[in-house]
mmCIF file of the N, C-alpha and C atoms, coordinates in Angstrom:
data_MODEL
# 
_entry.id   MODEL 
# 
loop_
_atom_site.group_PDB 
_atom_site.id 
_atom_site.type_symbol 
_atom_site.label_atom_id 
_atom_site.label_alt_id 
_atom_site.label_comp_id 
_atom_site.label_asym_id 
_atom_site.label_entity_id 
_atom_site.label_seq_id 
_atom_site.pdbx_PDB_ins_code 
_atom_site.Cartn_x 
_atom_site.Cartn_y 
_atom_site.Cartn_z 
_atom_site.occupancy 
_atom_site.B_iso_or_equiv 
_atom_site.pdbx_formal_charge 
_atom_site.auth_seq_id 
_atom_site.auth_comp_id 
_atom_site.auth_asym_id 
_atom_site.auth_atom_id 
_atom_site.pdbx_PDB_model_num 
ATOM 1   N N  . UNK A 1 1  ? -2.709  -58.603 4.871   1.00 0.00 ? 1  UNK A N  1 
ATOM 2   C CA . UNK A 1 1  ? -3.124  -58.339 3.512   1.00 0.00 ? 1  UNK A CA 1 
ATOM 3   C C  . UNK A 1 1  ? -2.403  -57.093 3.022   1.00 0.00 ? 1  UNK A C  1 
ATOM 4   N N  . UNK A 1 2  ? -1.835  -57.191 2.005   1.00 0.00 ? 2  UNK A N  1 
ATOM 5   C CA . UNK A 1 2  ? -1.265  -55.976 1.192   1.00 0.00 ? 2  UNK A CA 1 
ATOM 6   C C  . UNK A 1 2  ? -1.929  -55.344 0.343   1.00 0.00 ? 2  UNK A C  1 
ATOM 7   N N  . UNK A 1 3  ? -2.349  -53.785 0.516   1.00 0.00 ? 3  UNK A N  1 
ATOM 8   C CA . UNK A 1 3  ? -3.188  -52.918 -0.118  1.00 0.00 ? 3  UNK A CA 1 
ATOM 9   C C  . UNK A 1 3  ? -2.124  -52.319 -1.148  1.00 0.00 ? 3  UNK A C  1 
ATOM 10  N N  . UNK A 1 4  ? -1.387  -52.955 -1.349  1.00 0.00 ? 4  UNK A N  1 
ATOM 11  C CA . UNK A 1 4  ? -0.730  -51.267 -2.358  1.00 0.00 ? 4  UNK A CA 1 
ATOM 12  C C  . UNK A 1 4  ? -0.947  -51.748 -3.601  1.00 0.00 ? 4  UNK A C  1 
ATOM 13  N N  . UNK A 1 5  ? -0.964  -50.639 -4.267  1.00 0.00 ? 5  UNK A N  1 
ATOM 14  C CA . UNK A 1 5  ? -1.052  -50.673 -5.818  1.00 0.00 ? 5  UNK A CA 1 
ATOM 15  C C  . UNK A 1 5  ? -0.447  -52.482 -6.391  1.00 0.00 ? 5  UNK A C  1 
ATOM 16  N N  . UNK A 1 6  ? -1.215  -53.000 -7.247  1.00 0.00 ? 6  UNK A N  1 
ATOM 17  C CA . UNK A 1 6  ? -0.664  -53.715 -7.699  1.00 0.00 ? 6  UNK A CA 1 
ATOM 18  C C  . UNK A 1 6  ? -0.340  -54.687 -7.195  1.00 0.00 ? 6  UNK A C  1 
ATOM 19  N N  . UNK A 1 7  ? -0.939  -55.456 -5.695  1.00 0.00 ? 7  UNK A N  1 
ATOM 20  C CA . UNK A 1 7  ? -0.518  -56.632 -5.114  1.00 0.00 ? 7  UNK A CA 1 
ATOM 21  C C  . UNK A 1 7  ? -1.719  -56.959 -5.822  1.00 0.00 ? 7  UNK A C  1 
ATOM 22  N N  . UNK A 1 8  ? -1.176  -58.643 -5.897  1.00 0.00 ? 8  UNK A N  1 
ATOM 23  C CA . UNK A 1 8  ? -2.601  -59.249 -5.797  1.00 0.00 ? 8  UNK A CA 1 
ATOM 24  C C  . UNK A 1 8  ? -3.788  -59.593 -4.720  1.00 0.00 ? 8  UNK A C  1 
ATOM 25  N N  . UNK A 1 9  ? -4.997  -59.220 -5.469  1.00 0.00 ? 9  UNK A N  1 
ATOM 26  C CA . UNK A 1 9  ? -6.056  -59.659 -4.508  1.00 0.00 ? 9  UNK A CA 1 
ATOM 27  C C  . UNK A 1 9  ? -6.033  -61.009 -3.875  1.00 0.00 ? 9  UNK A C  1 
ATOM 28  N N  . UNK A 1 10 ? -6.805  -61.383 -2.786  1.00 0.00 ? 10 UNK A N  1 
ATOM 29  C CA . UNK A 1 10 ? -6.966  -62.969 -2.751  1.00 0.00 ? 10 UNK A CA 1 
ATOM 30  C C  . UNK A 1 10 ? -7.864  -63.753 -3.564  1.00 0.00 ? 10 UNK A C  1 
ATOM 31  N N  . UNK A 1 11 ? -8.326  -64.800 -3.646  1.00 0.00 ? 11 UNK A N  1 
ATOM 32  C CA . UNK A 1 11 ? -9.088  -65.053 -4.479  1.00 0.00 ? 11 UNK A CA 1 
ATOM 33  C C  . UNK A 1 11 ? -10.169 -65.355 -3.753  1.00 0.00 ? 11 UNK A C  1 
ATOM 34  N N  . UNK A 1 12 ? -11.619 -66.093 -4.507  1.00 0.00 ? 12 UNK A N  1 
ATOM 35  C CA . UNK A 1 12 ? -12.566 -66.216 -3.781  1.00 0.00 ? 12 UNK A CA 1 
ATOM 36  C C  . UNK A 1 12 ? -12.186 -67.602 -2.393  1.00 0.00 ? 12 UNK A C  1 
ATOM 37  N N  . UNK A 1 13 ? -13.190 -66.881 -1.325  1.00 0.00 ? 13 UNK A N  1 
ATOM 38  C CA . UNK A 1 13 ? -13.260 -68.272 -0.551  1.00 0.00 ? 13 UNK A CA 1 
ATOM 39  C C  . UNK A 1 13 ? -13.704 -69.234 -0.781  1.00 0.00 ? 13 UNK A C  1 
ATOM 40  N N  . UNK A 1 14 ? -13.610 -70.644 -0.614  1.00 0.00 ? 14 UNK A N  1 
ATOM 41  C CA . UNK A 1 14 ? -13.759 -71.637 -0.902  1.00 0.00 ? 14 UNK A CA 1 
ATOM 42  C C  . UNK A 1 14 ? -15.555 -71.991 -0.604  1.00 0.00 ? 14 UNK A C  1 
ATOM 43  N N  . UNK A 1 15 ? -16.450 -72.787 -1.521  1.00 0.00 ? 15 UNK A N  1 
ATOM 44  C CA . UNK A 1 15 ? -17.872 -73.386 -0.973  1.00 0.00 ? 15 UNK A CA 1 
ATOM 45  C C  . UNK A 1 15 ? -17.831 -73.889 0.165   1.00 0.00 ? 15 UNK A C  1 
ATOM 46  N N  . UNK A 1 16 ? -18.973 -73.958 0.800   1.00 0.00 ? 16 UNK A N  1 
ATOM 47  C CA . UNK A 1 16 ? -18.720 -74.803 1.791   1.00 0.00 ? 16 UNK A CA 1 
ATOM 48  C C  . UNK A 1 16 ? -19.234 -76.218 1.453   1.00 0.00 ? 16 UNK A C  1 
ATOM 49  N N  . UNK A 1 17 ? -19.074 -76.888 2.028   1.00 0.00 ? 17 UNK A N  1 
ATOM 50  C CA . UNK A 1 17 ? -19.243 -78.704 2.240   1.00 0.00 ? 17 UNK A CA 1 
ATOM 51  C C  . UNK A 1 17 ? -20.507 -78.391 1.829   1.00 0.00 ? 17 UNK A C  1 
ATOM 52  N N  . UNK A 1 18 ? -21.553 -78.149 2.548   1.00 0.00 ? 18 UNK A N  1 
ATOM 53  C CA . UNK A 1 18 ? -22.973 -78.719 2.417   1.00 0.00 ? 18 UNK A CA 1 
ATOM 54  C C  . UNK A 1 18 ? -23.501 -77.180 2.707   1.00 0.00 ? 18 UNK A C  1 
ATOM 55  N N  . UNK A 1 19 ? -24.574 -76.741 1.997   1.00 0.00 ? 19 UNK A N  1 
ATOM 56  C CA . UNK A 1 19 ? -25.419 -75.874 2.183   1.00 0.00 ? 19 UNK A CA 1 
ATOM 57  C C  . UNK A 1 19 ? -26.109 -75.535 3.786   1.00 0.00 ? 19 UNK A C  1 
ATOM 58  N N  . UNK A 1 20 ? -26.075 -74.206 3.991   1.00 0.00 ? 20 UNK A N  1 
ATOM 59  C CA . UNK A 1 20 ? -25.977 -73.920 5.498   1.00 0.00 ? 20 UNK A CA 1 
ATOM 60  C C  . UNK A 1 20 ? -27.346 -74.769 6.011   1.00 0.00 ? 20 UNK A C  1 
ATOM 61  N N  . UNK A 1 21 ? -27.485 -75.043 7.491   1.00 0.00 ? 21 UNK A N  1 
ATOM 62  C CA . UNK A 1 21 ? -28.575 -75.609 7.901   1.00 0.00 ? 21 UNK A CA 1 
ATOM 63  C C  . UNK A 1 21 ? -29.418 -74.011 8.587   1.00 0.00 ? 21 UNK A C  1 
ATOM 64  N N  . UNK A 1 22 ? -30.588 -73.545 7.698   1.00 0.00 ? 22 UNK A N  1 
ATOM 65  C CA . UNK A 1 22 ? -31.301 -72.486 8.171   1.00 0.00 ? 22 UNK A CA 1 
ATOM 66  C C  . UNK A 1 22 ? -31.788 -72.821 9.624   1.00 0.00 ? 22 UNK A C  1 
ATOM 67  N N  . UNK A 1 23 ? -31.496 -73.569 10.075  1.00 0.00 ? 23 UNK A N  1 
ATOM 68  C CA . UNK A 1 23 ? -31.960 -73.777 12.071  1.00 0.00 ? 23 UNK A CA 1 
ATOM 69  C C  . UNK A 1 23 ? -31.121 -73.121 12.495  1.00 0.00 ? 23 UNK A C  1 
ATOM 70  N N  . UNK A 1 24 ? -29.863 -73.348 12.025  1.00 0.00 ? 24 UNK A N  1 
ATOM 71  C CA . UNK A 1 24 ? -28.389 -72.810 12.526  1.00 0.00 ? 24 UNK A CA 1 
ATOM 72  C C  . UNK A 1 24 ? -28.044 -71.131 12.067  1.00 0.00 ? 24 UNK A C  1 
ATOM 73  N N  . UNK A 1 25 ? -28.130 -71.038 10.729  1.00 0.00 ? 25 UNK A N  1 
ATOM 74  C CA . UNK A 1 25 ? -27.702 -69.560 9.974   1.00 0.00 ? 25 UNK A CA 1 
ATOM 75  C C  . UNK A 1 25 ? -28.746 -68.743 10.313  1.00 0.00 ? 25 UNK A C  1 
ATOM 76  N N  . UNK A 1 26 ? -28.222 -67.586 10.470  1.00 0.00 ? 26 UNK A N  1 
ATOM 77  C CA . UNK A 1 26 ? -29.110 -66.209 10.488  1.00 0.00 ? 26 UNK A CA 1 
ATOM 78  C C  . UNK A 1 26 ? -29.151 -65.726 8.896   1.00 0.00 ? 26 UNK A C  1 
ATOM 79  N N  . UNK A 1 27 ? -27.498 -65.789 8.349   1.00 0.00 ? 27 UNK A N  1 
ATOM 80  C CA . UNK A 1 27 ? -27.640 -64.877 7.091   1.00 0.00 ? 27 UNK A CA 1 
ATOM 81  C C  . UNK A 1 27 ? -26.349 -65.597 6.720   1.00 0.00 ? 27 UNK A C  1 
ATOM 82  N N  . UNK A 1 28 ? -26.689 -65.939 5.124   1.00 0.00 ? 28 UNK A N  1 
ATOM 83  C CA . UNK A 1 28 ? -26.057 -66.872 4.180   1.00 0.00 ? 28 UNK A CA 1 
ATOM 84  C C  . UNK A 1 28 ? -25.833 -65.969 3.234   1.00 0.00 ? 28 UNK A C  1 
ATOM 85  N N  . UNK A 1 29 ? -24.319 -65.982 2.463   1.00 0.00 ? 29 UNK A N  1 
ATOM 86  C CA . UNK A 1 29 ? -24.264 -65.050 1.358   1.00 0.00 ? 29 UNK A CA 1 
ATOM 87  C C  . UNK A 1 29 ? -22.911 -66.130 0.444   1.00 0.00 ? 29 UNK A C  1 
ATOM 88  N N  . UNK A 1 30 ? -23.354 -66.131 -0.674  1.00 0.00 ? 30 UNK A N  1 
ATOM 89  C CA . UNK A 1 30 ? -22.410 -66.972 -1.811  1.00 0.00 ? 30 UNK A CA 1 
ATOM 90  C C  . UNK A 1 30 ? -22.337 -65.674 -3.340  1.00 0.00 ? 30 UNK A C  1 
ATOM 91  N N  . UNK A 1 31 ? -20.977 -65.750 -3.530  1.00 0.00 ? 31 UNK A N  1 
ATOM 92  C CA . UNK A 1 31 ? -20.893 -65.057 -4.867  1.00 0.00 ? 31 UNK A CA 1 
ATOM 93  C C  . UNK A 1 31 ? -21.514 -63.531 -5.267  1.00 0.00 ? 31 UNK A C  1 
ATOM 94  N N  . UNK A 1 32 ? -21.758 -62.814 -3.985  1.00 0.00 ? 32 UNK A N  1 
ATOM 95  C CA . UNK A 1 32 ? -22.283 -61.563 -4.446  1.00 0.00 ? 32 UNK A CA 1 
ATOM 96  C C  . UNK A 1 32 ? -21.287 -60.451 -4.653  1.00 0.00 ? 32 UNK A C  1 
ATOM 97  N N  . UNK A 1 33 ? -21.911 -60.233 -5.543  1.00 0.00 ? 33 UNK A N  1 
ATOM 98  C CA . UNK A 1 33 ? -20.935 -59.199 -6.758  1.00 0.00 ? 33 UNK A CA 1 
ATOM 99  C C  . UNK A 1 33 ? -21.616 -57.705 -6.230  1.00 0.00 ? 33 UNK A C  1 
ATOM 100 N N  . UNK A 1 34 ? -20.964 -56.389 -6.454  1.00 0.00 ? 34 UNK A N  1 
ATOM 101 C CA . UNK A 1 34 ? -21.992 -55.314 -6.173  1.00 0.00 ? 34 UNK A CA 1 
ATOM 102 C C  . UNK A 1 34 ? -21.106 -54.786 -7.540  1.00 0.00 ? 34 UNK A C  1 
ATOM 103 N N  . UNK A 1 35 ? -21.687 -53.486 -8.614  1.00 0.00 ? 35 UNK A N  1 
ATOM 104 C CA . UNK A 1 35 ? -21.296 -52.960 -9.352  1.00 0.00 ? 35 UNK A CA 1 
ATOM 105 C C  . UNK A 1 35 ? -22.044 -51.651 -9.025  1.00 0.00 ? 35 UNK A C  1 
ATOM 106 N N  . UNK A 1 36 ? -21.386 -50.481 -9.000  1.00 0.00 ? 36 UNK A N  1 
ATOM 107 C CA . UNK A 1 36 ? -21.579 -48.990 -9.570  1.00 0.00 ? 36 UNK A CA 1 
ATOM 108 C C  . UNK A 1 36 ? -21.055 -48.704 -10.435 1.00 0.00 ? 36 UNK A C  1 
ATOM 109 N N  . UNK A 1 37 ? -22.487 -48.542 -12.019 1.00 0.00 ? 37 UNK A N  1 
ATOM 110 C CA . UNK A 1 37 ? -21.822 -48.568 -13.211 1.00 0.00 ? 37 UNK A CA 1 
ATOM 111 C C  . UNK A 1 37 ? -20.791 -49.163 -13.548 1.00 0.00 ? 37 UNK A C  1 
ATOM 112 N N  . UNK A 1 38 ? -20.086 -48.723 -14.168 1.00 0.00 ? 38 UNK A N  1 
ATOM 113 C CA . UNK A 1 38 ? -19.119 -49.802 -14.869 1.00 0.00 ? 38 UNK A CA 1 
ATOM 114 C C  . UNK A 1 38 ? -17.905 -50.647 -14.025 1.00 0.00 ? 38 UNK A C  1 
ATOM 115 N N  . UNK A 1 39 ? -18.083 -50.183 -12.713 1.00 0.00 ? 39 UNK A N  1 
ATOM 116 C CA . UNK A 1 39 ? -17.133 -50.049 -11.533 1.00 0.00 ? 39 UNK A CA 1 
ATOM 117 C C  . UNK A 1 39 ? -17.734 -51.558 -10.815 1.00 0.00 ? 39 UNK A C  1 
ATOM 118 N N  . UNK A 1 40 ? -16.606 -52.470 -10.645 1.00 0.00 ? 40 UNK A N  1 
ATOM 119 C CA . UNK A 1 40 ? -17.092 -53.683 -9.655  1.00 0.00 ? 40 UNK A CA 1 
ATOM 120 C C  . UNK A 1 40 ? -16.463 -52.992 -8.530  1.00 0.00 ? 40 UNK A C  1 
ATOM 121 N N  . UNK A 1 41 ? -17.569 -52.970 -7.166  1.00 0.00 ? 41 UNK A N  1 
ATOM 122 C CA . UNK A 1 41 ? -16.960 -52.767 -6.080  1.00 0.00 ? 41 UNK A CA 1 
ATOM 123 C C  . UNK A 1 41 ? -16.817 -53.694 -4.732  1.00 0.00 ? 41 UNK A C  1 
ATOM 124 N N  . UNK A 1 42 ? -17.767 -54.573 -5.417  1.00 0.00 ? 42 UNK A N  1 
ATOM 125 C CA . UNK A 1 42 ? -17.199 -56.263 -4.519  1.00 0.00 ? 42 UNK A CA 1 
ATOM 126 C C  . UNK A 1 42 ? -17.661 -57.278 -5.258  1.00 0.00 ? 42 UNK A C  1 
ATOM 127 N N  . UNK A 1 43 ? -16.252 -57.623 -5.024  1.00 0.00 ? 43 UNK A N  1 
ATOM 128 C CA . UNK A 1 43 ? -16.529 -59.188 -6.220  1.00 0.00 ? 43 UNK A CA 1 
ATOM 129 C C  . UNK A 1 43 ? -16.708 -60.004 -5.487  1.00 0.00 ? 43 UNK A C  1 
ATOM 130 N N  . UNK A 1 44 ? -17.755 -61.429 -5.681  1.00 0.00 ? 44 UNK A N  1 
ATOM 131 C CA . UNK A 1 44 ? -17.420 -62.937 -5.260  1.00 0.00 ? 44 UNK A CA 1 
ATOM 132 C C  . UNK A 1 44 ? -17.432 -62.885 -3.955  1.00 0.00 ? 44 UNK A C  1 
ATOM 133 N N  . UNK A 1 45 ? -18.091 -62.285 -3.295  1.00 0.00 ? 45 UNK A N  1 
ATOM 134 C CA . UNK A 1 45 ? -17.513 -62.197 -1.240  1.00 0.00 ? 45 UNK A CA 1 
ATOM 135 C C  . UNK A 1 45 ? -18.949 -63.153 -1.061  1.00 0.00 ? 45 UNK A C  1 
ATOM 136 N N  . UNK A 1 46 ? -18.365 -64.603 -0.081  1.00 0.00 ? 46 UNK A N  1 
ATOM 137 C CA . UNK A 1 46 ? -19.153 -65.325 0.782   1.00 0.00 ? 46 UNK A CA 1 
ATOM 138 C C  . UNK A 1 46 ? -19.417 -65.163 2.064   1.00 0.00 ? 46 UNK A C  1 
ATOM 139 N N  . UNK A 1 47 ? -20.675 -65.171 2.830   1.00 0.00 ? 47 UNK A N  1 
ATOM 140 C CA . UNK A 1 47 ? -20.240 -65.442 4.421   1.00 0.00 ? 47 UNK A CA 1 
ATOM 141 C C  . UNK A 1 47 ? -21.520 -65.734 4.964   1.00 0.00 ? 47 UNK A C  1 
ATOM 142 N N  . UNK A 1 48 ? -20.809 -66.353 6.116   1.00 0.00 ? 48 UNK A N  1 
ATOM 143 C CA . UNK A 1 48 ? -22.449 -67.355 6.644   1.00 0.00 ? 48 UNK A CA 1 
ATOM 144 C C  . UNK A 1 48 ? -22.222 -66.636 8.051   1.00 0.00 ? 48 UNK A C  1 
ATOM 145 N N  . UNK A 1 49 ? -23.080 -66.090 8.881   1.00 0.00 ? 49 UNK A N  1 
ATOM 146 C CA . UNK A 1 49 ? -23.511 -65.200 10.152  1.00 0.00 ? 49 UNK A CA 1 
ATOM 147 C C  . UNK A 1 49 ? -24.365 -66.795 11.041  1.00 0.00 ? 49 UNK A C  1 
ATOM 148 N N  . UNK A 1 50 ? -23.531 -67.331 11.969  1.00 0.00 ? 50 UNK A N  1 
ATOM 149 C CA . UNK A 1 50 ? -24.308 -68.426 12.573  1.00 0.00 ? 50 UNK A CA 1 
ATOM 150 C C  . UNK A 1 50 ? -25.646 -67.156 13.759  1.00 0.00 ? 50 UNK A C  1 
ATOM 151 N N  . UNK A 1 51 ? -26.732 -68.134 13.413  1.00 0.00 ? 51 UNK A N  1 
ATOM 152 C CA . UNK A 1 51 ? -27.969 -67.989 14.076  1.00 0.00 ? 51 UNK A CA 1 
ATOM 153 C C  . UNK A 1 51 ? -27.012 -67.168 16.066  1.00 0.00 ? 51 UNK A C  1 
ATOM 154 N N  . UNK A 1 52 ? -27.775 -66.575 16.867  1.00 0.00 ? 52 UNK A N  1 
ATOM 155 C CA . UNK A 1 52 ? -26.932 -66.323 18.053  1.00 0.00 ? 52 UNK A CA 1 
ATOM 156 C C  . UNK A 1 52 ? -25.916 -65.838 18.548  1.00 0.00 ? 52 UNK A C  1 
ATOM 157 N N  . UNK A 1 53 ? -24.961 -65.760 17.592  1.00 0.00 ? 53 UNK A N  1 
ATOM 158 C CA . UNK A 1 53 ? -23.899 -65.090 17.275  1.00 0.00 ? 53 UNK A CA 1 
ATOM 159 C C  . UNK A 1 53 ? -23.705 -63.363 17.106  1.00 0.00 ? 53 UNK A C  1 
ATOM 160 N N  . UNK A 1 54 ? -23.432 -62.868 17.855  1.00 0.00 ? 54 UNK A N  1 
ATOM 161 C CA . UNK A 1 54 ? -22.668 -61.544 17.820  1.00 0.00 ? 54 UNK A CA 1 
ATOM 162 C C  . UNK A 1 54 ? -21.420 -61.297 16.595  1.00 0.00 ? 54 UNK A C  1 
ATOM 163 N N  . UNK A 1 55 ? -21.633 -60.706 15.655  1.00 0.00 ? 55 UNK A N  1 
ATOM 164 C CA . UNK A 1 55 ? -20.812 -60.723 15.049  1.00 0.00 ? 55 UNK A CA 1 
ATOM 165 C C  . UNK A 1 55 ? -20.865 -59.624 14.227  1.00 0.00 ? 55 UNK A C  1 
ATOM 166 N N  . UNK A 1 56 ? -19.007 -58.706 13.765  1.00 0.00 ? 56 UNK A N  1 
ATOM 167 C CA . UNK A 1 56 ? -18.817 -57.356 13.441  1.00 0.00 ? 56 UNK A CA 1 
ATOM 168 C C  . UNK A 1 56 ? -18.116 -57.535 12.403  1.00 0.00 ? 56 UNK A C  1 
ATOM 169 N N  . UNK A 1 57 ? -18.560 -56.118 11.652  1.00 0.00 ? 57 UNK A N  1 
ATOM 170 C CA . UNK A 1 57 ? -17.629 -56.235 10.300  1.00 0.00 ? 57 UNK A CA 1 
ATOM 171 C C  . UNK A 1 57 ? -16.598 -55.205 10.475  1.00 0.00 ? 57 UNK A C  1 
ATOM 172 N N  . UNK A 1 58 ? -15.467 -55.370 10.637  1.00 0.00 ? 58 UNK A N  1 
ATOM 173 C CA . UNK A 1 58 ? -14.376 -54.322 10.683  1.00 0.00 ? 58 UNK A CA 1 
ATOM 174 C C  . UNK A 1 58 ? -13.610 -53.901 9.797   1.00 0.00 ? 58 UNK A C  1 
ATOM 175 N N  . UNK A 1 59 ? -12.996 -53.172 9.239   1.00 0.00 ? 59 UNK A N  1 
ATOM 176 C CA . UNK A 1 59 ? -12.480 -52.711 7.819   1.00 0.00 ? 59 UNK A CA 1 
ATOM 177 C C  . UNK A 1 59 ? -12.071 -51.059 8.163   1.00 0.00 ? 59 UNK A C  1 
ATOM 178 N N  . UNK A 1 60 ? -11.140 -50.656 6.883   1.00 0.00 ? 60 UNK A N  1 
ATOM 179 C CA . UNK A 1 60 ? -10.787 -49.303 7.079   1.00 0.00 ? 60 UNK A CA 1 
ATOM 180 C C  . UNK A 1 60 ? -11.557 -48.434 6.171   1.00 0.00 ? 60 UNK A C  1 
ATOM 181 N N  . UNK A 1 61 ? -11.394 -47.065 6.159   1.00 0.00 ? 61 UNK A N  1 
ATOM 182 C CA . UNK A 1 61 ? -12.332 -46.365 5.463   1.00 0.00 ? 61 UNK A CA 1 
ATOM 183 C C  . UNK A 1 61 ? -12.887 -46.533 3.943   1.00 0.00 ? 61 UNK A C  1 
ATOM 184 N N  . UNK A 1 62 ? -13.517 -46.732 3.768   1.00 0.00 ? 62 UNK A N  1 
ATOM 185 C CA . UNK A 1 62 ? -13.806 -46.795 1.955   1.00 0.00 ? 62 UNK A CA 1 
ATOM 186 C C  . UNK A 1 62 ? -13.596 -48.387 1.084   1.00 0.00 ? 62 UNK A C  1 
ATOM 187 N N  . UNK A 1 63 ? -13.473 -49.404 2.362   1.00 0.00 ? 63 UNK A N  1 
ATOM 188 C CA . UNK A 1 63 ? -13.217 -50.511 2.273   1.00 0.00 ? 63 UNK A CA 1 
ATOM 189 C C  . UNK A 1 63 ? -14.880 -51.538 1.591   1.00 0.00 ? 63 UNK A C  1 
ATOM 190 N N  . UNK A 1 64 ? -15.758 -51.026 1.904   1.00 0.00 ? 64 UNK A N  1 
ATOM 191 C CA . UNK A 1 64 ? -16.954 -51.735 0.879   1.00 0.00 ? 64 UNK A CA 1 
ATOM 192 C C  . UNK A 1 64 ? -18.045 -52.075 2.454   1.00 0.00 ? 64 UNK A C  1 
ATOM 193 N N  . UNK A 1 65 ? -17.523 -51.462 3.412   1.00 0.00 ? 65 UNK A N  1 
ATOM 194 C CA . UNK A 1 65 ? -18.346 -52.587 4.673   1.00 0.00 ? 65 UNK A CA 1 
ATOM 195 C C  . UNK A 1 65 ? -19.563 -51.955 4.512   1.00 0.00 ? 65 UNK A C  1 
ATOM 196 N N  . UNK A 1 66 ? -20.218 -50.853 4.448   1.00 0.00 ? 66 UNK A N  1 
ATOM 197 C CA . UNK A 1 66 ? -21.605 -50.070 4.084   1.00 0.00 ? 66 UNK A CA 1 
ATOM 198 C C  . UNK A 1 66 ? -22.198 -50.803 3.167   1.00 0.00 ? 66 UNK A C  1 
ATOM 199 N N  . UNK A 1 67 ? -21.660 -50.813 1.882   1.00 0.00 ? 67 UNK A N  1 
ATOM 200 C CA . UNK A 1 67 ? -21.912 -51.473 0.450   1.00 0.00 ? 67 UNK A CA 1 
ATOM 201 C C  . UNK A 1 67 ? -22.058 -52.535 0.430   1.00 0.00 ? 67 UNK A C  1 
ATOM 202 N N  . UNK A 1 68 ? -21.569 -53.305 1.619   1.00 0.00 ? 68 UNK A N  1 
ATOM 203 C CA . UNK A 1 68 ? -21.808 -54.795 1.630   1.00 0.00 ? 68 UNK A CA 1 
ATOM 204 C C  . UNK A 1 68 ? -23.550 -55.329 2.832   1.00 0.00 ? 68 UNK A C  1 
ATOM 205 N N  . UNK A 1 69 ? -23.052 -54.101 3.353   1.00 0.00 ? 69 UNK A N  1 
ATOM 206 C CA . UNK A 1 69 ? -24.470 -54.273 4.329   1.00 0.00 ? 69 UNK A CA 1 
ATOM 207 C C  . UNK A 1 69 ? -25.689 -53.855 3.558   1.00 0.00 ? 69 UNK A C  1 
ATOM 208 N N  . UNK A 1 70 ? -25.711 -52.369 2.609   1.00 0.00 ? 70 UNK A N  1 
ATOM 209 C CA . UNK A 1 70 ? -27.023 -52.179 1.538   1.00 0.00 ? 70 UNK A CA 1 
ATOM 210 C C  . UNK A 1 70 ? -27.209 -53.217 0.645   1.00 0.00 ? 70 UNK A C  1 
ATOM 211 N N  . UNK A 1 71 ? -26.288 -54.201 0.292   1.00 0.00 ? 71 UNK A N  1 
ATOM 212 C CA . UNK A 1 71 ? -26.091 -55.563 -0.813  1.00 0.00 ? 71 UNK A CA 1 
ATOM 213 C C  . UNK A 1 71 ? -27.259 -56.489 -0.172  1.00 0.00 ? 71 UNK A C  1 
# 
């Protein structure tokens, strides 16, 4: 992924097929936006956390991973 000024972002990820099966998911997320004031600081981010699963959010400093966990 290219951070510099002026690349383009990616766009959103795609829906999935069929709505998660809650037996299976721990934590389901579609289309959440976060704003500080007039400032979008995460647009559109999806993600499904399967039930059992160990799983980390990795990112570099000031990248939204806090902001996405208080979301």
């Amino acid at each position: 992924m290219n951070n510099a000024p002026g690349s383009p972002r990616p766009g959103p990820a795609p829906a999935p097929a069929q709505p998660p099966d809650p037996d299976t998911t721990a934590v389901h997320a579609e289309h959440l936006t976060v704003t500080r004031g007039p400032r979008t600081v995460l647009r559109d981010l999806g993600f499904t956390v399967p039930r059992g699963q160990i799983t980390g959010l990795l990112g570099p400093s000031g990248c939204g991973k806090s902001t996405l966990m208080r979301a």
